[in-house]
Backbone bond lengths (Angstrom), bond angles and torsions (degrees), N, CA, C in turn:
res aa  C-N    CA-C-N  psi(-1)  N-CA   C-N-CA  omega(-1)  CA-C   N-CA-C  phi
1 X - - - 1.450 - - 1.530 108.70 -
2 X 1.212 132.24 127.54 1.127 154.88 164.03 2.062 119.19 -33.88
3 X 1.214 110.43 124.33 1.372 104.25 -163.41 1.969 94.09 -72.42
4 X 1.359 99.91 172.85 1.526 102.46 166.82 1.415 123.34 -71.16
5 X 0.830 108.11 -25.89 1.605 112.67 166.94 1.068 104.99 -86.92
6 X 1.252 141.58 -38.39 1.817 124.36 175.81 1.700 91.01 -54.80
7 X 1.441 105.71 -52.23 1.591 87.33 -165.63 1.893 137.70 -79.61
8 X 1.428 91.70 -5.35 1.343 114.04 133.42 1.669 125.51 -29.10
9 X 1.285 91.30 -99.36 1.732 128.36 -179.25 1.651 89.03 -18.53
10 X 1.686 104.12 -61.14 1.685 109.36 -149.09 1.521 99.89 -72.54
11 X 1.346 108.72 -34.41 1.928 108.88 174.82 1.115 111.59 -52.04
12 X 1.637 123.17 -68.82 1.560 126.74 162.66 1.380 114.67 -12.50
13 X 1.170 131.15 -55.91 1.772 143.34 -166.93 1.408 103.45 -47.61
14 X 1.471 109.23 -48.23 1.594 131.13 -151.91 1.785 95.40 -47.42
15 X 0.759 85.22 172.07 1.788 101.55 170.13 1.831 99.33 -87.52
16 X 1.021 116.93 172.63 1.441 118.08 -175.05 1.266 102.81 -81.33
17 X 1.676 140.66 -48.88 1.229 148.33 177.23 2.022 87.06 -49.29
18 X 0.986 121.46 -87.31 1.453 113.88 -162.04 1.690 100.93 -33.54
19 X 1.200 113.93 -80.67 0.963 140.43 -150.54 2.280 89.11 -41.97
20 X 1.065 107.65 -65.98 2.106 97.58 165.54 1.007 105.99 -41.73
21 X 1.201 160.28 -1.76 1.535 155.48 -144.48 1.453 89.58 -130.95
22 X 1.245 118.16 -45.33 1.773 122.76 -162.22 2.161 81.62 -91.60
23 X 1.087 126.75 -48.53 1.273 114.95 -162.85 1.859 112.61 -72.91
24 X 1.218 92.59 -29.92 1.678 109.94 159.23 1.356 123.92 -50.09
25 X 1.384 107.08 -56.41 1.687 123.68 -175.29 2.050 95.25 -51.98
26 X 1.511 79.44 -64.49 1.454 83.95 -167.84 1.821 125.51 -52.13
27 X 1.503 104.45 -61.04 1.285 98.44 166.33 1.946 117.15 -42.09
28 X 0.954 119.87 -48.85 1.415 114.89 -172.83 1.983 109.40 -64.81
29 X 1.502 108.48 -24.45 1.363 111.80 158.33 1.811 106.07 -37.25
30 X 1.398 116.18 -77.26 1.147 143.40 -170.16 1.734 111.21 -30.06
31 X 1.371 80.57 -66.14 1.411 115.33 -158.09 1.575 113.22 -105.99
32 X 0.820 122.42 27.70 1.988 128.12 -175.05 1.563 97.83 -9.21
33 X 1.687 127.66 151.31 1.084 118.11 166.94 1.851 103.97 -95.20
34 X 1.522 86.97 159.63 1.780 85.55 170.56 1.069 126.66 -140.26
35 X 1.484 105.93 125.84 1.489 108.15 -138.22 1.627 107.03 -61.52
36 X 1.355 132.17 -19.85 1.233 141.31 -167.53 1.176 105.37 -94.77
37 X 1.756 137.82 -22.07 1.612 127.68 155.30 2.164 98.46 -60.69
38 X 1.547 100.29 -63.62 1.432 97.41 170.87 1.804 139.55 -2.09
39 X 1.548 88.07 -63.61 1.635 127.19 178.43 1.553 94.99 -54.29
40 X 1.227 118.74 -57.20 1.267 128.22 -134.68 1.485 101.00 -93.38
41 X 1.765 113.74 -38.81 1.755 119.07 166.65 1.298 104.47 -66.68
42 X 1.558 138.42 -28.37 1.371 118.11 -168.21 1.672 84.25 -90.85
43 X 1.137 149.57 -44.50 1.353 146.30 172.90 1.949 101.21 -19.89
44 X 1.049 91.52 -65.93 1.706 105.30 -176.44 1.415 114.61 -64.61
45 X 1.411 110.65 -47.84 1.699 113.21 175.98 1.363 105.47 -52.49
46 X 1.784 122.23 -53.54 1.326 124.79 -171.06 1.957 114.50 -47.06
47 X 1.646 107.74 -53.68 0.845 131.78 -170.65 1.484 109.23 -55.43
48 X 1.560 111.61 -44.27 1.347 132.44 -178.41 1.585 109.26 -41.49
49 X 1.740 91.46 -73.08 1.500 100.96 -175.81 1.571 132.44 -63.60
50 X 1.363 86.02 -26.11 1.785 95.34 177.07 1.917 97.64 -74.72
51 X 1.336 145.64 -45.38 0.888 146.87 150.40 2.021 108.04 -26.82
52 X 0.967 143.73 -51.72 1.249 142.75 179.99 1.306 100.46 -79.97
53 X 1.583 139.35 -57.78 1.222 124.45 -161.34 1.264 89.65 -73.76
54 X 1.347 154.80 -34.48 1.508 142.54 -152.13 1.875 99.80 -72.71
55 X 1.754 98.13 -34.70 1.828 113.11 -166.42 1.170 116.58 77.58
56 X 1.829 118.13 31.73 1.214 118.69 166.96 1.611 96.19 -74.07
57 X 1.535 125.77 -67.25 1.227 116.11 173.02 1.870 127.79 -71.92
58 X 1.229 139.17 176.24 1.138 133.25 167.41 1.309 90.33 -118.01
59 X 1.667 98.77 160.96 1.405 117.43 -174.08 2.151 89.99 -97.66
60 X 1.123 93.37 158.18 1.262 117.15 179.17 1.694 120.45 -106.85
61 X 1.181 134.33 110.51 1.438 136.92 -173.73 1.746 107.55 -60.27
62 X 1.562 109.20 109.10 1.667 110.17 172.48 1.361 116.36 -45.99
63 X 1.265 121.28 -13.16 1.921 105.35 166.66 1.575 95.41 -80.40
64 X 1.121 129.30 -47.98 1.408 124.45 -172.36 1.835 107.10 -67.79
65 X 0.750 126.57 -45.65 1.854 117.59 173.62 1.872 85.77 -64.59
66 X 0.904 129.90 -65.80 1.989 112.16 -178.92 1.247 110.65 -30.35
67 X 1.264 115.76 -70.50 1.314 128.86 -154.11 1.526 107.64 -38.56
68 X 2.074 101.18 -48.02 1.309 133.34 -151.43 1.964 98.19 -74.28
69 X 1.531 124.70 -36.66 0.694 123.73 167.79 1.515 142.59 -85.83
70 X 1.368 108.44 -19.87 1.579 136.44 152.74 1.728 93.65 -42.90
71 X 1.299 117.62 -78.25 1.654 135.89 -162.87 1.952 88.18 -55.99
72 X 1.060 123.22 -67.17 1.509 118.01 -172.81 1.553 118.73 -47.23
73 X 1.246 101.35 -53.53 1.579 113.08 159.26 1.403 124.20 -67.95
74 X 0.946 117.94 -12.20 1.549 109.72 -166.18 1.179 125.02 52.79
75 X 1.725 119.28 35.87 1.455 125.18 -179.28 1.279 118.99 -78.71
């Protein structure tokens, strides 16, 4: 059987497409998905966007949510 670092080493090699496929497998080892948290983020995503295209909420610029958390953290 192959050390962890051989099996390392040989993932590294992969092309980047393989290599998400092998980091995929694994995280979902970990972490099983479930389909009913699933349900429940696209519930919110749906809700999200229809909320922005309607312009009840405004969208916020990702340097500005950075900025905002850099300054909170003091990063």
């Amino acid at each position: 059987m192959p050390s962890t670092a051989e099996i390392i080493h040989e993932a590294e090699s992969l092309p980047v497409e393989e290599r998400t496929v092998v980091i995929d497998s694994l995280l979902r080892s970990l972490n099983p998905p479930d389909p009913e948290i699933d349900r429940k983020w696209a519930a919110v995503a749906k809700r999200r966007l229809e909320e922005l295209r309607s312009g009840r909420v405004k969208p916020v610029p990702g340097e500005e949510v950075f900025a905002r958390i850099r300054q909170r953290f003091a990063l």
